[in-house]
Biotite code that builds the C-alpha atoms (Angstrom):
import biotite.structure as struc

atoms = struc.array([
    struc.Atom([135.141, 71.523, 109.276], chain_id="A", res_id=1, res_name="UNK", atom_name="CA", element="C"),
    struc.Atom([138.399, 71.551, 110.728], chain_id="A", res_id=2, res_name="UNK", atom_name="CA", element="C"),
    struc.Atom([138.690, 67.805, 109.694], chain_id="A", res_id=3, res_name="UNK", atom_name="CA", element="C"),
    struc.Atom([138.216, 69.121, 106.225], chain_id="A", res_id=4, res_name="UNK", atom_name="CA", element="C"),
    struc.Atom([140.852, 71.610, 106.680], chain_id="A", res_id=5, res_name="UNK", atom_name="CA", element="C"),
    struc.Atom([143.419, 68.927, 107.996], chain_id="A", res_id=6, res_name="UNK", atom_name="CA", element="C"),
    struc.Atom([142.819, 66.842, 104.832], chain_id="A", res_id=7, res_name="UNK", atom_name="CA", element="C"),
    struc.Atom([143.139, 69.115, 102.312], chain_id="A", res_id=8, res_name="UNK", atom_name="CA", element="C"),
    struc.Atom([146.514, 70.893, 104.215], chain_id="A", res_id=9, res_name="UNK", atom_name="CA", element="C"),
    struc.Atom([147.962, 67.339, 103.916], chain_id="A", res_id=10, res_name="UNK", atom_name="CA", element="C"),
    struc.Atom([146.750, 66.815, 99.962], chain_id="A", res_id=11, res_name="UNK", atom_name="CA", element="C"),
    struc.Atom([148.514, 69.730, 99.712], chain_id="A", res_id=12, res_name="UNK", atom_name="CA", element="C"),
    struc.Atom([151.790, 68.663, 101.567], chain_id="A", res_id=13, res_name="UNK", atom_name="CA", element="C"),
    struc.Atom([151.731, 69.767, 104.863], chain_id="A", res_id=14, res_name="UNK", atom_name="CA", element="C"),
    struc.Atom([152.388, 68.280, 107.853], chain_id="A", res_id=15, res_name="UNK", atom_name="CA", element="C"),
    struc.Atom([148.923, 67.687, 110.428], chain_id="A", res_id=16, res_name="UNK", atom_name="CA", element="C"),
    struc.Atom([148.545, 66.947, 113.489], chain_id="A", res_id=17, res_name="UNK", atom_name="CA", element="C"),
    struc.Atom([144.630, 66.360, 114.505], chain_id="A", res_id=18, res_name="UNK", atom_name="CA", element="C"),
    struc.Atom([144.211, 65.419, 118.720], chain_id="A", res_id=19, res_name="UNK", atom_name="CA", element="C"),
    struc.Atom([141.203, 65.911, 120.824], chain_id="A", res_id=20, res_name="UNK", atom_name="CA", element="C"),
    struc.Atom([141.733, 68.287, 123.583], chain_id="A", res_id=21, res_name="UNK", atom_name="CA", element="C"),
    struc.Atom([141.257, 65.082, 125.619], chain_id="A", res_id=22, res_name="UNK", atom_name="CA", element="C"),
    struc.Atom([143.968, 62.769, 124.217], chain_id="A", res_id=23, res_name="UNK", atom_name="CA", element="C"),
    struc.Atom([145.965, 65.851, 124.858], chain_id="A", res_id=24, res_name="UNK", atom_name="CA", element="C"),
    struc.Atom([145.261, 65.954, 128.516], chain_id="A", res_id=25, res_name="UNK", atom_name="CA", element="C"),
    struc.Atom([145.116, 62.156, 128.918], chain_id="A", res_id=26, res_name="UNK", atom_name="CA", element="C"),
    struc.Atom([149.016, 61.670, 127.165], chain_id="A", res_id=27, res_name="UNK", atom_name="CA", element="C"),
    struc.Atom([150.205, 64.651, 129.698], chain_id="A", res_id=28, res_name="UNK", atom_name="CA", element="C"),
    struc.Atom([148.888, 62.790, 132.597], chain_id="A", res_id=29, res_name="UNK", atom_name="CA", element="C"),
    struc.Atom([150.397, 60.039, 131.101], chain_id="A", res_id=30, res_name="UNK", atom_name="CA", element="C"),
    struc.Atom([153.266, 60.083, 130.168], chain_id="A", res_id=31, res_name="UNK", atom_name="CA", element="C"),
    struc.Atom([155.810, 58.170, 132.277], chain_id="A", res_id=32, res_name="UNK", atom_name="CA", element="C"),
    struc.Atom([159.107, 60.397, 132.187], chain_id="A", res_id=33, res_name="UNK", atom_name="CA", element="C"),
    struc.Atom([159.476, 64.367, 130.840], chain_id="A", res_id=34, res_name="UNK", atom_name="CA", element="C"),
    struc.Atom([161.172, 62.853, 127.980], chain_id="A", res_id=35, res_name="UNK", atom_name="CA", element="C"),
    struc.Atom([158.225, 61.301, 127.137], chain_id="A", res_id=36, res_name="UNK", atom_name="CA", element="C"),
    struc.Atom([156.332, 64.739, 127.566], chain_id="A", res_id=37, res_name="UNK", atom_name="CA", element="C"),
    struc.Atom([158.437, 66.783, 125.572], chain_id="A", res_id=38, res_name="UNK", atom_name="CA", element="C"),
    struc.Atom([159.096, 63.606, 122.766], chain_id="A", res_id=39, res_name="UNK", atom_name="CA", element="C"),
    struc.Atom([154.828, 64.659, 122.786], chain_id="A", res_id=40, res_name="UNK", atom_name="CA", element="C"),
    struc.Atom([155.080, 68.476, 122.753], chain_id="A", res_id=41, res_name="UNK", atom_name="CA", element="C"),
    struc.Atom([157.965, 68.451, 120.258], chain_id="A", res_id=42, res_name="UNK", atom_name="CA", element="C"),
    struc.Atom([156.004, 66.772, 117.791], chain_id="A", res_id=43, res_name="UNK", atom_name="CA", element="C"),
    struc.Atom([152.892, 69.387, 118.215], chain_id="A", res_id=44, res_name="UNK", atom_name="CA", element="C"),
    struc.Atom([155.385, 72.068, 118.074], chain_id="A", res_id=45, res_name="UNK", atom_name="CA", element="C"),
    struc.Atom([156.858, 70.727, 115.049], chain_id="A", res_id=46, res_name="UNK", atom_name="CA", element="C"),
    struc.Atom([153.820, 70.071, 112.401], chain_id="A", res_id=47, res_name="UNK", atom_name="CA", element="C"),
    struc.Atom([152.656, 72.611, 110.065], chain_id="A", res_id=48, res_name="UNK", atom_name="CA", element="C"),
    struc.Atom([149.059, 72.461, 111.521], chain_id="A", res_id=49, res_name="UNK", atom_name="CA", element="C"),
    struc.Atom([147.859, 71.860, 114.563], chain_id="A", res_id=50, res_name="UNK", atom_name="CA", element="C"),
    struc.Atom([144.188, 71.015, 115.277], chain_id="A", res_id=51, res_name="UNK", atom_name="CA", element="C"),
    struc.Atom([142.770, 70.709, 118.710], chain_id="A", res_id=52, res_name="UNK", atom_name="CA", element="C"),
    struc.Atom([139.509, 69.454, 118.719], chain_id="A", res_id=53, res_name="UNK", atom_name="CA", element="C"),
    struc.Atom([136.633, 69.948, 121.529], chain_id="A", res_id=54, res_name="UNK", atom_name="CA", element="C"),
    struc.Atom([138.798, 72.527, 123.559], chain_id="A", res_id=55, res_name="UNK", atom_name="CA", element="C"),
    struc.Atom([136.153, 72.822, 126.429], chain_id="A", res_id=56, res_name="UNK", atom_name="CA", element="C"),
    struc.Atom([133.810, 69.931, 125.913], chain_id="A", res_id=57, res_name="UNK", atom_name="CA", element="C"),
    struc.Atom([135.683, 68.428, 129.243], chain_id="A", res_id=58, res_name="UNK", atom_name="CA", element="C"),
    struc.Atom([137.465, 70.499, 132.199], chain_id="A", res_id=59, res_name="UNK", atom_name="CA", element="C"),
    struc.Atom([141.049, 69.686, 131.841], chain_id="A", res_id=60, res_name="UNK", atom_name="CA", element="C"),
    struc.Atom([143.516, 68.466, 134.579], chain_id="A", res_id=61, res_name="UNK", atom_name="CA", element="C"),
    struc.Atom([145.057, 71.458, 136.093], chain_id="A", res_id=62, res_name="UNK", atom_name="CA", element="C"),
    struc.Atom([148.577, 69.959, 135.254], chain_id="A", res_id=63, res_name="UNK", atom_name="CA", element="C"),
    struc.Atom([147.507, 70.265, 131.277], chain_id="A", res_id=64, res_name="UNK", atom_name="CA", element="C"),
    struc.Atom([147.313, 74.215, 130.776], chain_id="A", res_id=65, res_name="UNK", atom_name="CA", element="C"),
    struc.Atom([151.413, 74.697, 131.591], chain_id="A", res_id=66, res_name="UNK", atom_name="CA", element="C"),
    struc.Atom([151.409, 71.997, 128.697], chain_id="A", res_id=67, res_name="UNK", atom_name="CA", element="C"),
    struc.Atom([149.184, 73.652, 126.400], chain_id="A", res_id=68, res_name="UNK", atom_name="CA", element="C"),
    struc.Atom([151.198, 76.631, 126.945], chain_id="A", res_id=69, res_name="UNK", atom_name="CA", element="C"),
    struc.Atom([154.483, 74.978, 126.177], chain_id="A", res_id=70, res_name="UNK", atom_name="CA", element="C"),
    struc.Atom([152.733, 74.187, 122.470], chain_id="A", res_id=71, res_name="UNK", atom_name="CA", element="C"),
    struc.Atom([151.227, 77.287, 121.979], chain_id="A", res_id=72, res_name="UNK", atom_name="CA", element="C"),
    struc.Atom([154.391, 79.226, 122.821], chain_id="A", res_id=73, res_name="UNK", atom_name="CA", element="C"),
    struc.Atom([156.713, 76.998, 120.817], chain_id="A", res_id=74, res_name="UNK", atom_name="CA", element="C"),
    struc.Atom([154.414, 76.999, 117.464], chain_id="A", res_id=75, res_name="UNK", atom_name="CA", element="C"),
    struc.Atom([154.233, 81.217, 117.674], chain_id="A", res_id=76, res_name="UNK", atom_name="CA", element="C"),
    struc.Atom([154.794, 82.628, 114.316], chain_id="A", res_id=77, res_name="UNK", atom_name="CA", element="C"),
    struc.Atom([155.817, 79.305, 113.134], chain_id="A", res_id=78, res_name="UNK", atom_name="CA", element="C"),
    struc.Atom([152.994, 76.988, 112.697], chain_id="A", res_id=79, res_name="UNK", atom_name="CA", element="C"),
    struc.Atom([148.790, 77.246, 112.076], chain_id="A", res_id=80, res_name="UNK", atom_name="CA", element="C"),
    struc.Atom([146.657, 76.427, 115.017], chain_id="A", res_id=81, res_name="UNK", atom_name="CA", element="C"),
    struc.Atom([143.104, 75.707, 114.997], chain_id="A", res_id=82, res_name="UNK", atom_name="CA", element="C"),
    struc.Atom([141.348, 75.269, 118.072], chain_id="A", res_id=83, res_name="UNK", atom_name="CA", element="C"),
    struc.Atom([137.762, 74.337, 117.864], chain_id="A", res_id=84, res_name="UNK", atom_name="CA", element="C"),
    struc.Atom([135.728, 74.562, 121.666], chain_id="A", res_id=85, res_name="UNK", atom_name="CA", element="C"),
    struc.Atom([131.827, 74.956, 122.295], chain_id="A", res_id=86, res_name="UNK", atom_name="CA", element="C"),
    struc.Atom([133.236, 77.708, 124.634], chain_id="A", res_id=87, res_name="UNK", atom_name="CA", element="C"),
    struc.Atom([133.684, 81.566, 124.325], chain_id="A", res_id=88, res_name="UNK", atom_name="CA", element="C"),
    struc.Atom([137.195, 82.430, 124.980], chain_id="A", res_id=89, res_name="UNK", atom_name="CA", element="C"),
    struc.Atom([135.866, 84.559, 128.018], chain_id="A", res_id=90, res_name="UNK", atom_name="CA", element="C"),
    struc.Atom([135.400, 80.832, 129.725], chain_id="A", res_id=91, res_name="UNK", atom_name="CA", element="C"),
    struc.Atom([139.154, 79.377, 128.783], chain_id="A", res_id=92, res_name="UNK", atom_name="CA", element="C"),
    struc.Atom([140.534, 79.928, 131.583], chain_id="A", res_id=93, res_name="UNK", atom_name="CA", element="C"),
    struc.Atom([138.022, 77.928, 133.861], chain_id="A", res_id=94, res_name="UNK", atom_name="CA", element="C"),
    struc.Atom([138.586, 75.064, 131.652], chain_id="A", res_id=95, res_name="UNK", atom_name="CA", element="C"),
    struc.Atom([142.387, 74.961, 132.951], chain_id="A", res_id=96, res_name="UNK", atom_name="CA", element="C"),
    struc.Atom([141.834, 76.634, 135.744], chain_id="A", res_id=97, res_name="UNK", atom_name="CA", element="C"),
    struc.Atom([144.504, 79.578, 135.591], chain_id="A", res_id=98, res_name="UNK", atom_name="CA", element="C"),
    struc.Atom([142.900, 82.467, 133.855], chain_id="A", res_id=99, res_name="UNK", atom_name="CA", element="C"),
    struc.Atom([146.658, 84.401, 133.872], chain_id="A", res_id=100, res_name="UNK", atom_name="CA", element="C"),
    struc.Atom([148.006, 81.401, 131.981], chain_id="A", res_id=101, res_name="UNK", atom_name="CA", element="C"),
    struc.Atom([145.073, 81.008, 129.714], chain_id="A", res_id=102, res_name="UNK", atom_name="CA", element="C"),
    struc.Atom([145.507, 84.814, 128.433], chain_id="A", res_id=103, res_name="UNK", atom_name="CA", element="C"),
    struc.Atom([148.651, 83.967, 127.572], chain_id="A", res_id=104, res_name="UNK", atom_name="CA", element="C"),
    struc.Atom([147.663, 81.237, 125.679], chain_id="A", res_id=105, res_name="UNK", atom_name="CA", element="C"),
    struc.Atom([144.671, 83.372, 123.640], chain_id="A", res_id=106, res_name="UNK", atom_name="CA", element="C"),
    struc.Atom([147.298, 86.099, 123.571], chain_id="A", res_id=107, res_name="UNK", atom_name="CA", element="C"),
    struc.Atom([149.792, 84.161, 121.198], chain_id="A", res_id=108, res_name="UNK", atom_name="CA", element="C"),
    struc.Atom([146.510, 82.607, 119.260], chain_id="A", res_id=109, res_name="UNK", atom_name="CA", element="C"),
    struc.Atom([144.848, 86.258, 118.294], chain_id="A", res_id=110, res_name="UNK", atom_name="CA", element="C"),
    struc.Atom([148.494, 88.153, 117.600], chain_id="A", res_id=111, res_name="UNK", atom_name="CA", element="C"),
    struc.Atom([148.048, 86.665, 113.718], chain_id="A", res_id=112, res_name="UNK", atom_name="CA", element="C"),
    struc.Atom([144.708, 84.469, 114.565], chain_id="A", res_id=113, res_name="UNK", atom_name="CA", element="C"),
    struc.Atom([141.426, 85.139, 113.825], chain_id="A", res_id=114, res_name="UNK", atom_name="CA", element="C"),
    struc.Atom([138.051, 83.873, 115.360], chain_id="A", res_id=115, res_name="UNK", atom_name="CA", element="C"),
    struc.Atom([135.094, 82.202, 113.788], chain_id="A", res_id=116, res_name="UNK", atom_name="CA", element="C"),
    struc.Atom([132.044, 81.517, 115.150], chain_id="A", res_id=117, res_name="UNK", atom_name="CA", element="C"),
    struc.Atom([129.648, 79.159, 114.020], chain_id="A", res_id=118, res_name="UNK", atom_name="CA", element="C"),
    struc.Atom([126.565, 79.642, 114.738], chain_id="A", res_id=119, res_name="UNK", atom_name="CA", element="C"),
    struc.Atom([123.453, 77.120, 113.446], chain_id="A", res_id=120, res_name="UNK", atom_name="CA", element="C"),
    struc.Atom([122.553, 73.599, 113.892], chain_id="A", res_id=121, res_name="UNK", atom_name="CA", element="C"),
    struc.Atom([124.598, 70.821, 114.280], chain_id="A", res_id=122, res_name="UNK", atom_name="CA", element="C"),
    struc.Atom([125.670, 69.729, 111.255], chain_id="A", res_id=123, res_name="UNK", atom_name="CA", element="C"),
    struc.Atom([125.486, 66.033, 112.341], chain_id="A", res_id=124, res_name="UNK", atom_name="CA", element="C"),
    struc.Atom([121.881, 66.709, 113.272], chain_id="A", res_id=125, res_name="UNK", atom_name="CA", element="C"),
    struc.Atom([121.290, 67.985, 109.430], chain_id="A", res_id=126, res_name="UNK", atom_name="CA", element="C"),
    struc.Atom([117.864, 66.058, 108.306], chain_id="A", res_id=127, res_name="UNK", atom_name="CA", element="C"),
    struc.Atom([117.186, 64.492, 112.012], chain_id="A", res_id=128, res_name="UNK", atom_name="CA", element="C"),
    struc.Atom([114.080, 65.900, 114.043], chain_id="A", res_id=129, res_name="UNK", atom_name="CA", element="C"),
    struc.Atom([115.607, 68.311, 116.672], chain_id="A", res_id=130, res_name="UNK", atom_name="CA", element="C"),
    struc.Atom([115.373, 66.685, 120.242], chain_id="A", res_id=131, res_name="UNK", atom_name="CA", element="C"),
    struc.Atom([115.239, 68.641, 123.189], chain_id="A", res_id=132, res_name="UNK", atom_name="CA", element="C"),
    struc.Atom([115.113, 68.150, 126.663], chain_id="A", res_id=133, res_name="UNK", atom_name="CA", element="C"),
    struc.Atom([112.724, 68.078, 129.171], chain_id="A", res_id=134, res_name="UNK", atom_name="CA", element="C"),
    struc.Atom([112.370, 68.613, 132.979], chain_id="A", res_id=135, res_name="UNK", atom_name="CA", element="C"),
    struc.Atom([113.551, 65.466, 133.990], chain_id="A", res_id=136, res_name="UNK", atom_name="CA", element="C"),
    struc.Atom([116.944, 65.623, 131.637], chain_id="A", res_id=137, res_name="UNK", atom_name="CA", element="C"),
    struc.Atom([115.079, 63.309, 129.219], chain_id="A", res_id=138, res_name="UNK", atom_name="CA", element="C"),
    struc.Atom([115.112, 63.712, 125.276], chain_id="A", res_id=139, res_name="UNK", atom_name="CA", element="C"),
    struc.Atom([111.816, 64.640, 124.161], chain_id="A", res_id=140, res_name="UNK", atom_name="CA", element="C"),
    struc.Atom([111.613, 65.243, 120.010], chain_id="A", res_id=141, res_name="UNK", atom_name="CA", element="C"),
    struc.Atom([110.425, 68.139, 119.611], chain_id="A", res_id=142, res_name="UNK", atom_name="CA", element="C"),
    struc.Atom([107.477, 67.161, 117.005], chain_id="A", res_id=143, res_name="UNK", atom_name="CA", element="C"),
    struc.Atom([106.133, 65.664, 120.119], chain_id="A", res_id=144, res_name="UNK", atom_name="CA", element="C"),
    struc.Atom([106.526, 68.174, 122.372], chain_id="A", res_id=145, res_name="UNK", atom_name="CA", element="C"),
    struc.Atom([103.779, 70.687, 120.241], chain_id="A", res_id=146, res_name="UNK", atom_name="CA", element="C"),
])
């Protein structure tokens, strides 16, 4: 969905940025020199929309969230943000590990934000036979399991 989004801001002349909350982290730990950083930050700051995609599927490197903050902060009232995590925001802060820091963060988000949540299958499961799993961690469809 927020794929769909990006496409159709830039059909309609914006500016997009898409990253993973993982490329994130991985070009903060990165990056060689602070120019480097901020040469990365700038151009999140700078875009129209920013999508960050899978906030919370990984825990981050505690050296991200001052990062993430940086962006956040420096796209207030001046750019759309769209964050999409299999989290609640109650959890955030684990996933940096500074719950003070992360507030901040969700702070800045909600002041004009809203939050959706989805709730439903996958839609990349849509027409495959759900799987769950058993006992042992293995995937078991669930046809089989009746």
């Amino acid at each position: 969905m927020s794929v769909a989004l990006g496409t159709k801001m830039v059909q309609l002349g914006f500016t997009v940025r898409f990253i993973l909350a993982q490329q994130l982290a991985n070009a903060v730990l990165t990056a060689a020199t602070r120019t480097e950083l901020a040469r990365l930050i700038s151009s999140l700051i700078r875009c129209d929309l920013l999508i960050l995609d899978e906030f919370g599927y990984l825990t981050l490197d505690p050296h991200v969230g001052p990062v993430l903050y940086e962006i956040i902060a420096g796209r207030y009232e001046k750019g759309a943000t769209v964050i999409t995590s299999n989290k609640s925001l109650a959890s955030w802060g684990d996933l940096v590990g500074d719950t003070a820091l992360m507030m901040a963060i969700i702070d800045r988000l909600l002041h004009h934000g809203e939050v959706f949540y989805l709730r439903g299958p996958s839609f990349r499961m849509r027409g495959k036979e759900p799987v769950m799993l058993n006992a042992k961690g293995e995937g078991v469809l669930a046809a089989e399991k009746a």
